[in-house]
GUKOLSE-349906 format. One record per residue (C-alpha): x, y, z. Coordinates in steps of 0.1 Angstrom, whole numbers, plus 5000, padded with zeros to 4 digits. Each point is the difference from the previous one (the first is absolute). Example, Ala and Ser with C-alpha at 12.3 -4.5 7.8 and 13.67 -1.06 7.14 Angstrom:
// residues 2
512349555078/501450344993/
***
This chain:
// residues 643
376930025850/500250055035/497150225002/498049744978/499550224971/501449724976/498750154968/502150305003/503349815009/499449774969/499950284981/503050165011/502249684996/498050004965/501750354991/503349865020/500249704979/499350204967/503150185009/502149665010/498349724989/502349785021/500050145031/499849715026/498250205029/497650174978/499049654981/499949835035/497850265016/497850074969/499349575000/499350045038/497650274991/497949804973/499849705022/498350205025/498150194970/499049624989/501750084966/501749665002/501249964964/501150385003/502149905035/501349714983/501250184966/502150185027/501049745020/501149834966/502150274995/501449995032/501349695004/501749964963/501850285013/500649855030/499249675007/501049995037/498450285007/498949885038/496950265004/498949944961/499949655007/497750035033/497750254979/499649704972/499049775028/497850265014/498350064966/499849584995/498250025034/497550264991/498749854970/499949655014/503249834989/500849885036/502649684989/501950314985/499550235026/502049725021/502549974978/500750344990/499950085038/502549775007/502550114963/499550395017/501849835030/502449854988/500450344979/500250205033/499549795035/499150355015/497050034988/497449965027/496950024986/500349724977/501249765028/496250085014/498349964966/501749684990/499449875035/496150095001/499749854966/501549715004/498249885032/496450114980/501649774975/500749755023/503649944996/501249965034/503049914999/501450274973/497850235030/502149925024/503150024986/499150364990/498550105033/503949885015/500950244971/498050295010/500349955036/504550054998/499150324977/497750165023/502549955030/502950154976/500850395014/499250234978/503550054992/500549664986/496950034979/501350254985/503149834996/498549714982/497550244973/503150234995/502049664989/497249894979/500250264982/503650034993/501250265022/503049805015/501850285017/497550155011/498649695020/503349935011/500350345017/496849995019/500549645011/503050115012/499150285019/497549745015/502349775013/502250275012/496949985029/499149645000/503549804991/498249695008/496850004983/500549704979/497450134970/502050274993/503249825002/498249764972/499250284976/503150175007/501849684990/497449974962/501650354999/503649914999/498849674974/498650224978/503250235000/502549695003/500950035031/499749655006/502249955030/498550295020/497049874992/501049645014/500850145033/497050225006/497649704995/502649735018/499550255030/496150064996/499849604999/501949985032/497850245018/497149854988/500249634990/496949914992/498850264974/500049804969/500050314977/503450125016/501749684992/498649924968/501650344987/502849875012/500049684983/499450204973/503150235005/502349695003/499049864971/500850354984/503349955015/500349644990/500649905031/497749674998/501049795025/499050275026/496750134983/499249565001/500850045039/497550305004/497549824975/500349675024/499250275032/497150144983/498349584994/500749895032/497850325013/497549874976/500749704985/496349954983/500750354982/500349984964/501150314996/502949915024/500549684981/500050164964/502750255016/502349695008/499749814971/501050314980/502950065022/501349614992/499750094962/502450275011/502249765013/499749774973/498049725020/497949954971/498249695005/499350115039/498450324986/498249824975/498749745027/498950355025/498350144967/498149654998/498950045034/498450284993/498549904970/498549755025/498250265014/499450234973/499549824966/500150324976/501950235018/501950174974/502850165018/500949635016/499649844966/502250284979/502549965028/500049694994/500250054962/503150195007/502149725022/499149804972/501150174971/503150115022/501249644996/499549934968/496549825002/498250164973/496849824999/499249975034/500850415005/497550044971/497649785016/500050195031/499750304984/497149924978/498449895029/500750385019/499050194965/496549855005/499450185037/497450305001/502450215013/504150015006/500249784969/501950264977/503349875013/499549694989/498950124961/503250245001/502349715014/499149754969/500750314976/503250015019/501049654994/500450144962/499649634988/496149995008/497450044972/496550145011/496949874984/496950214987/497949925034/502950125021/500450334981/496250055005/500349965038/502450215001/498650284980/496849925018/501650085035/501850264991/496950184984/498749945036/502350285018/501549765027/502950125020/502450194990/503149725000/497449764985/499350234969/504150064999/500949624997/496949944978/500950294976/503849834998/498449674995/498150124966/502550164990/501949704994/497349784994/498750244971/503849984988/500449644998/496950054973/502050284985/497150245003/502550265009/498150295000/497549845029/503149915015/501950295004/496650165011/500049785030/503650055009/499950375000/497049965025/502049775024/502850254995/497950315008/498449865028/503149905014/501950314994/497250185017/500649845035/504250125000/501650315003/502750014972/502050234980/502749934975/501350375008/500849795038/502149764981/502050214976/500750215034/501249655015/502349954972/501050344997/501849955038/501649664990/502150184972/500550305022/501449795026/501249694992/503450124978/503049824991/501950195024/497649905028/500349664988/503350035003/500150085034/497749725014/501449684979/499949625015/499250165036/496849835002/499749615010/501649794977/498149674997/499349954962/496949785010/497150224986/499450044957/497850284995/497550084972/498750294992/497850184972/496950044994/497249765007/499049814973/503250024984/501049625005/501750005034/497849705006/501249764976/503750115008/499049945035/498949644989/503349984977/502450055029/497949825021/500249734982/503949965003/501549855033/501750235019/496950264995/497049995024/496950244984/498350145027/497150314994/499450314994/501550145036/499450335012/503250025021/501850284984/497250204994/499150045036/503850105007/499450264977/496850135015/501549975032/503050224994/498050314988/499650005035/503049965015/501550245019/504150104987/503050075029/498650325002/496549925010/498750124964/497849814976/501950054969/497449744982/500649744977/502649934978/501350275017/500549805030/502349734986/502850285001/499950025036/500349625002/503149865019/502149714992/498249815030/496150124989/501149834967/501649725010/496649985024/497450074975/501549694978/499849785028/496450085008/499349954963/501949635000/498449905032/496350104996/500049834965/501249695015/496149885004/499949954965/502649824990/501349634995/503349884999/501250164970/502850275003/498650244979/496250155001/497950204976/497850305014/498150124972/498450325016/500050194964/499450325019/503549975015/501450174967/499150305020/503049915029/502649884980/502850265016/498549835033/500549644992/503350054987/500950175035/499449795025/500249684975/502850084982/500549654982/496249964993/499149894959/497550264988/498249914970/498050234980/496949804980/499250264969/496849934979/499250254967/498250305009/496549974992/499849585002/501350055033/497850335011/496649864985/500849705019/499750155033/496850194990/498649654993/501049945037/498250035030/502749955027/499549935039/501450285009/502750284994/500450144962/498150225004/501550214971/498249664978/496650124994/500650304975/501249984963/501850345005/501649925033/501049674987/501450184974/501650255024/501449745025/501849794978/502150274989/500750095030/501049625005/502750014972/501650345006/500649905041/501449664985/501950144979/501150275028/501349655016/501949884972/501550314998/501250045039/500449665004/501349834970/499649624996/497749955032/497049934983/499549754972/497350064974/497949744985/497450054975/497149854997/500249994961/503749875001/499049695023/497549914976/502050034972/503449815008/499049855034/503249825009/501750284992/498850245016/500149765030/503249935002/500850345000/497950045036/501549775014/503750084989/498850355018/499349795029/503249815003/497749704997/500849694975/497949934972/497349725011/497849824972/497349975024/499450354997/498849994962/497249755015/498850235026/496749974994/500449665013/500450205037/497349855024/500650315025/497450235015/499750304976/497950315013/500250234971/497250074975/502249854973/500149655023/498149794973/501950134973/503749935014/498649635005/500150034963/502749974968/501250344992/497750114974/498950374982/497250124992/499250215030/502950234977/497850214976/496549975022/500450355006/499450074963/496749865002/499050315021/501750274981/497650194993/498850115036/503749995014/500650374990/500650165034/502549705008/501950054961/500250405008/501249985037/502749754985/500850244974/500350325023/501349915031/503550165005/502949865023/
***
């Protein structure tokens, strides 16, 4: 190729890919090749190829955009210029291709913008570059290490403090994270990329109050910014200031009619509090943008009340025949799914599903092996004896009720159950005990060693406990009302339940079980915002939610009577039963305001928020069966997984 003989090279990645028909380099190289060959359906067969494989894949992705620019395509040259971008910022050459297309089509402003963009990239040293294209594509540790080695020379140089800092988000490290970009802000106050991670990274932290004060900063710098202004009113819906957010999403409405990022955010506050018809409004109005509008079609699929109609399934087919970006065709694929399922054309459904799935799956890095592993070192360490040994040292304020499981399983309507009683305040899902745990697979034991996590919580003194409580009760504070008791419904905390139990020794723990394949089928109809990764996969659905029961049952086992189960099935079945039961568990008396909870008026967040605004009801019990027939890698990973 480098010697321009491109006829020989495609025919040596031809014999390559005869050999391994998947082999990413070999299909990128051999589309690059037929491009320049002018074999553009050949280079786009590849290319096609490619990108199922891997849909991020940052240099495919600037190829399609340069093969949409050589045959004349220029409105998606531009935007698959900029979706190779935001695949892989590093990438140079597309900066420059997007920028000299879009001033020959005349869009100055989306010019400019980019020419800001290409302008901080070409400044970058080399070092960084390669920083940012080694994180695109995956390679954490490695990035880490060089970015490293280049602030061991330049401590101060506030870019690579930044990327340092997406580093530590993207391995939890949330704290270290915090500091590095609170310290690049400092030495350079009035880079708005700096401080917008950092809003960013407090908001991860749920520390609202202080990403709103860094959101205020960032307006008054601009105040005619709507970028800046969209960051703000986000960072009120945080906070709960709906109506304020609502009136700063207005605003910008004011200014941009269709935008459909403002009008699904919107869409969001909405539904949040429990005003169905104007969050559907909103996002019918975003579903009808050119582009960004995907959201909006996923997020009334997600209401699981809404009903689309036959025009609305042929937009949506329509645009997702039309290869827009990646996240787009991800929400739109989710949207069908469910749209084709309310028609109960469940083979078309289950179609579209497994594409959302796919594509999703494709953009993480999991493996069930990784979990088992996980649980493997729970059992191993986490004994009776060792139990034993650190009993009611931790804090003992009884204030937080825990519930765990797995998503989908109903924590949300128990959530609105006990919220619904007096001396409970429901709060969210928060993220509080997970980024304890990520933090102490890093912390170093009395003898300067890094034993890893759960490890870790033998080395843990009376004090670090009694500490580690406290922290807990006083960073959740935020959240709550006047209640004395609170709910955090992070489902993922089943993972840390030996944690909770030692530095909160009088915290509830509830465990909210659904039946295996209603509950597993349930999540792969799910397209969450984040984490779960272990979600898009029949067989690691299948895998994982063994895994869930054999560590739960590892807990009942080492810590008898700390967690309370509650099926899903049960509660439908003898309600007030089964509910005085929880709260007898809780030490809470029985309230008959709880069997009304779908009276509850509060902000919900969940997925399920439309539903729990409802009477119980069931026929979400058996939808599973309606699949059966394509569910066999979910049916045989229940069947074989062994504790």
């Amino acid at each position: 190729m480098r010697k321009g003989q491109i006829p020989d090279a495609l025919n040596l990645l031809q014999a390559q890919l005869q050999q391994d028909p998947e082999n990413s380099d070999a299909l990128y190289f051999a589309a690059v090749c037929a491009r320049m060959s002018r074999s553009f359906t050949a280079a786009q067969e590849y290319l096609g190829k490619l990108l199922a494989r891997e849909p991020d894949n940052g240099r495919g992705l600037q190829e399609q955009a340069h093969l949409y620019r050589d045959t004349g395509n220029t409105t998606a040259a531009i935007d698959a210029y900029g979706e190779a971008l935001r695949a892989n910022p590093a990438l140079v050459a597309c900066y420059r291709q997007r920028l000299a297309l879009l001033r020959s089509a005349g869009r100055e402003a989306e010019a400019n913008t980019t020419a800001a963009q290409l302008h901080r990239v070409e400044q970058l040293p080399k070092p960084l570059l390669a920083v940012t294209d080694l994180l695109a594509q995956g390679r954490i540790l490695k990035a880490e290490q060089l970015c490293r080695q280049f602030l061991l020379q330049a401590p101060q140089h506030t870019e690579g403090m930044r990327l340092l800092a997406e580093i530590g988000s993207r391995l939890g490290a949330l704290e270290e994270a915090h500091f590095l970009l609170q310290s690049a802000c400092e030495i350079n106050p009035s880079d708005p990329i700096l401080r917008i991670d950092l809003i960013r990274i407090l908001s991860k932290r749920q520390r609202f109050e202080e990403s709103l004060e860094q959101a205020d900063i960032l307006l008054r710098s601009a105040p005619d910014n709507l970028q800046f202004q969209s960051l703000k009113s986000i960072e009120l819906l945080q906070l709960g200031h709906y109506d304020e957010a609502i009136q700063g999403f207005d605003r910008i409405l004011g200014e941009l009619p269709g935008d459909a990022i403002t009008l699904t955010s919107k869409g969001h506050a909405l539904k949040t509090l429990g005003a169905g018809t104007e969050a559907i409004t909103a996002y019918e109005a975003a579903s009808n943008a050119r582009r960004g509008g995907g959201e909006a079609w996923y997020a009334l699929a997600n209401l699981k009340t809404y009903s689309f109609n036959d025009a609305q399934i042929d937009r949506m087919g329509t645009q997702l025949a039309g290869n827009p970006p990646l996240l787009d065709r991800i929400y739109l694929a989710f949207a069908l799914g469910k749209a084709y399922e309310d028609r109960e054309d469940y083979q078309r459904s289950f179609e579209h599903y497994t594409m959302g799935n796919s594509l999703k799956r494709a953009q993480l890095n999991y493996g069930s092996e990784s979990f088992k592993r996980e649980v493997d070192a729970q059992c191993a360490v986490v004994t009776r004896d060792f139990v034993h040994a650190k009993e009611d040292l931790g804090c003992d304020a009884a204030d937080p009720i825990f519930i765990v499981g797995m998503p989908r399983a109903g924590s949300t309507l128990l959530e609105q159950i006990l919220a619904t009683h007096s001396q409970v305040d429901g709060t969210r899902e928060l993220p509080n005990i997970l980024s304890l745990a990520q933090r102490l697979r890093r912390q170093r034991d009395e003898h300067g060693q890094t034993p890893g996590y759960p490890q870790i919580l033998g080395h843990l003194s009376k004090e670090s406990l009694q500490q580690l409580g406290r922290d807990f009760i006083e960073e959740t504070r935020v959240h709550r009302g006047d209640a004395p008791f609170f709910i955090d419904k992070m489902p993922n905390n089943f993972r840390h339940v030996a944690l909770i139990k030692l530095i909160l020794p009088k915290a509830k723990i509830i465990d909210a079980r659904r039946e295996p394949m209603a509950c597993c089928f349930s999540n792969f109809k799910q397209l969450f915002a984040e984490g779960q990764e272990f979600s898009y996969d029949l067989a690691d659905l299948g895998h994982y939610y063994r895994q869930y029961e054999r560590l739960m049952e590892h807990w009942d086992s080492v810590l008898p009577g700390s967690v309370h189960r509650v099926q899903h099935e049960a509660l439908l079945e003898d309600f007030e039963g089964e509910l005085r039961r929880l709260l007898d568990f809780l030490g809470l008396p029985f309230e008959e305001r709880c069997l009304r909870f779908y009276e509850n008026d509060r902000p919900v967040r969940t997925p399920s928020s439309e539903q729990v605004r409802q009477p119980l009801f069931r026929n979400s019990l058996e939808q599973w069966q309606n699949y059966a027939p394509w569910l066999g890698p979910l049916q045989s990973a229940l069947n074989n997984e062994t504790h």
